[in-house]
C-alpha positions in Angstrom: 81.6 194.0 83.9 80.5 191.4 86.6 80.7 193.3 89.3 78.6 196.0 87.7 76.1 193.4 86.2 75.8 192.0 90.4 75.5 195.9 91.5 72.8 196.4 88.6 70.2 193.5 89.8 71.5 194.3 93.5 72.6 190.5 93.3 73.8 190.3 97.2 70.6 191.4 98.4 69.3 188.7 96.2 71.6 186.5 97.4 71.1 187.3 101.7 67.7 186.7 101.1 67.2 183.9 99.4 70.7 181.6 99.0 71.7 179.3 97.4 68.0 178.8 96.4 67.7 182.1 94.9 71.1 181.1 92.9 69.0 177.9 91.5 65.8 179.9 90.6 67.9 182.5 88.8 69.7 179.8 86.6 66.4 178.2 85.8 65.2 181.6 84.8 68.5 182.2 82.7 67.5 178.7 80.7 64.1 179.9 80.8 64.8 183.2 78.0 66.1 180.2 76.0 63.6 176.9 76.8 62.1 176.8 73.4 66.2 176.6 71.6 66.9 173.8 75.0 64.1 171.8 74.3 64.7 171.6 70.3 68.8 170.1 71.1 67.7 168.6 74.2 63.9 167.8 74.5 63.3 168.6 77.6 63.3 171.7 79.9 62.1 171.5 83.7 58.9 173.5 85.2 60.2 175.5 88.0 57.9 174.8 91.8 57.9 177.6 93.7 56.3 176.5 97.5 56.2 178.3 100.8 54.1 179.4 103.4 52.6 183.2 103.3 55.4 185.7 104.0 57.6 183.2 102.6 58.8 185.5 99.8 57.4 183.6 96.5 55.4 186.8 94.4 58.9 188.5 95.9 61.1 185.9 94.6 58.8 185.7 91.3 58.6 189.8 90.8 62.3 189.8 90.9 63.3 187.2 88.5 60.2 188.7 86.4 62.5 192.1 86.5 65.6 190.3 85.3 63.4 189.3 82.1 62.9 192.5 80.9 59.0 192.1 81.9 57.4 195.1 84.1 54.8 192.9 85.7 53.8 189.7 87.1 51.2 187.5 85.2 50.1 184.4 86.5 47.2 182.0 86.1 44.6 180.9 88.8 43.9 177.0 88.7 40.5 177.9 90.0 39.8 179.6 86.8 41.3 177.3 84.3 39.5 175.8 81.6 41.0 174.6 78.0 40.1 177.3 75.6 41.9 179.8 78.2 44.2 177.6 78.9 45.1 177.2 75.0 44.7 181.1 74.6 47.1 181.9 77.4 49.7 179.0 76.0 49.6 180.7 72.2 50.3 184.5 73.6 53.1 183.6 76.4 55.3 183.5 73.3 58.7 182.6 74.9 58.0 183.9 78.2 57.3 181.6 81.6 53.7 181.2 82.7 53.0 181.7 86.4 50.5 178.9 87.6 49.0 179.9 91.3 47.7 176.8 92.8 43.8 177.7 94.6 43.6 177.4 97.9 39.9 176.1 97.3 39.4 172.3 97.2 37.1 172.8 94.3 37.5 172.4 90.9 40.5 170.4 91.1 43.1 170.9 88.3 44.4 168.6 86.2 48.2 169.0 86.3 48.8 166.5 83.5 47.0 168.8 80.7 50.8 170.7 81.2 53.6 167.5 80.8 53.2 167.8 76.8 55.1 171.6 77.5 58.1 169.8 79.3 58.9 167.9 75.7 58.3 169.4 72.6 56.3 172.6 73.8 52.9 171.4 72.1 49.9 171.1 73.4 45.8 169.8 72.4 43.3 170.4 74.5 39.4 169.8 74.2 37.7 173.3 73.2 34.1 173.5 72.9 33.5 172.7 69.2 36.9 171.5 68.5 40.4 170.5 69.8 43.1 173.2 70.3 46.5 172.7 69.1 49.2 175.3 70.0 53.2 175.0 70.8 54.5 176.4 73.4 57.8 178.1 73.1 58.1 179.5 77.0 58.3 177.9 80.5 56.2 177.0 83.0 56.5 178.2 86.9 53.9 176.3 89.3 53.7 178.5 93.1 51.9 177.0 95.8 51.7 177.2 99.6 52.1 173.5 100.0 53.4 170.9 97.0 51.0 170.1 94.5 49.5 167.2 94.3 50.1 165.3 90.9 51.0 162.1 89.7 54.7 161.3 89.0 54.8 162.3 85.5 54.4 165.8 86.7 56.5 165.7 90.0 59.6 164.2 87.8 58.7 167.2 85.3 59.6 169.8 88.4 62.3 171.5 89.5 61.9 172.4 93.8 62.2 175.8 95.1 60.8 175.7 98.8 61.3 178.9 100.8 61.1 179.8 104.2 59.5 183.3 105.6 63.2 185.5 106.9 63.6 185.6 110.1 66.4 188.4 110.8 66.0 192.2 110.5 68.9 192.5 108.3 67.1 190.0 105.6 63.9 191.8 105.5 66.3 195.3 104.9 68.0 192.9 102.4 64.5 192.0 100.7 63.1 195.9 101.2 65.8 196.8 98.7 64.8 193.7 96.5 61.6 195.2 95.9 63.0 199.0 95.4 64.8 197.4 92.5 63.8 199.2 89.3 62.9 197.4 86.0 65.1 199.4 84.3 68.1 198.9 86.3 67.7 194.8 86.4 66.7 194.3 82.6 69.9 194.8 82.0 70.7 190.5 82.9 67.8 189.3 80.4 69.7 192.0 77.6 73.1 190.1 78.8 72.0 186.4 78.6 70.1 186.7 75.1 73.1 189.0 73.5 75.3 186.0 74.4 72.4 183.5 73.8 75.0 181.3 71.3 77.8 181.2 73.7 75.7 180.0 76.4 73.7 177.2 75.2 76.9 175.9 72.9 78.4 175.5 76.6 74.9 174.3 78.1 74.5 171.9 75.6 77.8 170.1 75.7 78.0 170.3 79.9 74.5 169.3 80.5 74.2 165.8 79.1 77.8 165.0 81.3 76.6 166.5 84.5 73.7 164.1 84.1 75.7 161.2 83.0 77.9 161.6 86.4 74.8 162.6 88.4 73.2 158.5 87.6 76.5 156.5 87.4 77.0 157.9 91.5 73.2 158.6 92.7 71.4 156.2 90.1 69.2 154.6 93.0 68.2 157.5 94.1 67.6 159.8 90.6 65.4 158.7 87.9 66.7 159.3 84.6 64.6 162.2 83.7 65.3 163.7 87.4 68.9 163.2 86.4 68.1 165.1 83.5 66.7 167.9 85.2 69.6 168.1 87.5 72.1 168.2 84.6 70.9 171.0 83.2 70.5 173.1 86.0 73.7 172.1 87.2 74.9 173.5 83.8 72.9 176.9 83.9 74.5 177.2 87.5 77.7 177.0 86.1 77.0 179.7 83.2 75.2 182.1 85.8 78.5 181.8 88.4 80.9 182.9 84.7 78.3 185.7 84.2 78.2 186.9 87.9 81.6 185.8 89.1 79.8 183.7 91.7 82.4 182.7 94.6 83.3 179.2 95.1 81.1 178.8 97.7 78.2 179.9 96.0 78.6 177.9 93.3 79.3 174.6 95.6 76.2 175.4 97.7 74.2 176.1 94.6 75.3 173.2 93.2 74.2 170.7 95.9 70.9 172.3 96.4 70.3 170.9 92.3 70.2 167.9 93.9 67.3 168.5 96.0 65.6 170.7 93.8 65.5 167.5 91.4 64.8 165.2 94.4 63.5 166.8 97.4 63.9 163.6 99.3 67.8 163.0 97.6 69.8 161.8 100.4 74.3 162.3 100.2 76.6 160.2 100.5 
């Protein structure tokens, strides 16, 4: 069953593209099909940051992961275009799905990242509409792509979890990533049927491994990790763990994966 679930969403392609990277994005997106059941036990789920420079892969990466959802299509939302009322609308019909924000590339307007920390917590969220304040709750998650980081203020940056991709160098990863995008939604949907058929399995694990993994993480890199970093880590130390039972990762790809939490939580975590 694993080794046809990996053949299915052509998982060593995935994985000779984009590493142990790819592995952290993909368990983010597993906890994603379940944020709105995470964030009720645990109050808390982490926006996924997608950065890299053009031909880095990101709308690849992103289309992929958007296949293994069961969704035919990418959606995401330009900054440059944002104001509260869309903003509110595009919140209340995401239902439990992720919302793609794409950074501008134009200085002007600037965006106000903070409007989104209320979706990190308990999914609700009031913004300002022209005759009167919108309140909707959120019950999906929230991917933030951009060329370069964001810049926001630290209640934001502690809210995200880093993905930062480089542009392939090789000719066998660009044959790798050509048979990425050949991928057909039919074939990967079959990973988002998976991980909400054994949706109770996964978060009765999640939930009791989580909260441990982030216990260890402060009591050894405390000086380093804020709490709520060390919160973020945790749980995507946890979903690592449940994607490597579901794929039959190798031990290596879980240990790689499993270190690169680390920085994902803390882009500037230094081991020791």
């Amino acid at each position: 069953m694993q080794n046809e679930l990996k053949n299915a969403i052509r998982f060593d392609d995935f994985y000779a593209v984009y590493g142990s990277q790819g592995i952290v994005a993909m368990a983010w997106l597993l906890g994603s099909m379940h944020a709105e059941s995470i964030r009720a036990e645990q109050y808390s789920f982490p926006f996924l940051h997608i950065t890299g420079s053009a031909g880095s892969g990101k709308t690849s990466l992103m289309g992929y992961l958007w296949k293994l959802n069961e969704q035919d299509s990418l959606t995401s939302y330009e900054t440059k275009r944002a104001h509260p009322a869309g903003l509110a609308r595009m919140i209340c019909l995401a239902d439990n799905q992720a919302i793609v924000f794409e950074e501008s590339s134009e200085p002007e307007p600037v965006f106000d990242w903070d409007v989104l920390a209320p979706l990190f917590n308990n999914g609700r969220l009031s913004v300002a509409g022209r005759v009167e304040q919108i309140e909707t709750t959120f019950k999906g998650s929230v991917v933030i792509c951009a060329n370069p980081p964001i810049e926001c203020s630290e209640a934001i940056e502690s809210r995200l979890a880093h993905i930062a991709l480089s542009a392939p160098h090789t000719n066998e990863s660009r044959h790798h990533a050509m048979r990425l995008q050949e991928l057909q939604a039919d074939q990967a949907r079959v990973f988002g049927r998976i991980v909400r058929e054994r949706k109770d399995q996964l978060l009765s694990t999640f939930n009791l491994i989580a909260p441990i993994n982030t216990s260890i993480l402060l009591d050894q890199h405390g000086d380093q990790l804020s709490l709520r970093a060390a919160k973020n880590a945790g749980q995507l130390m946890a979903l690592v763990d449940a994607l490597s039972l579901l794929l039959d990762l190798s031990s290596e790809q879980s240990f790689r994966a499993l270190n690169a939490v680390k920085y994902a939580a803390c882009p500037e975590f230094v081991p020791y």
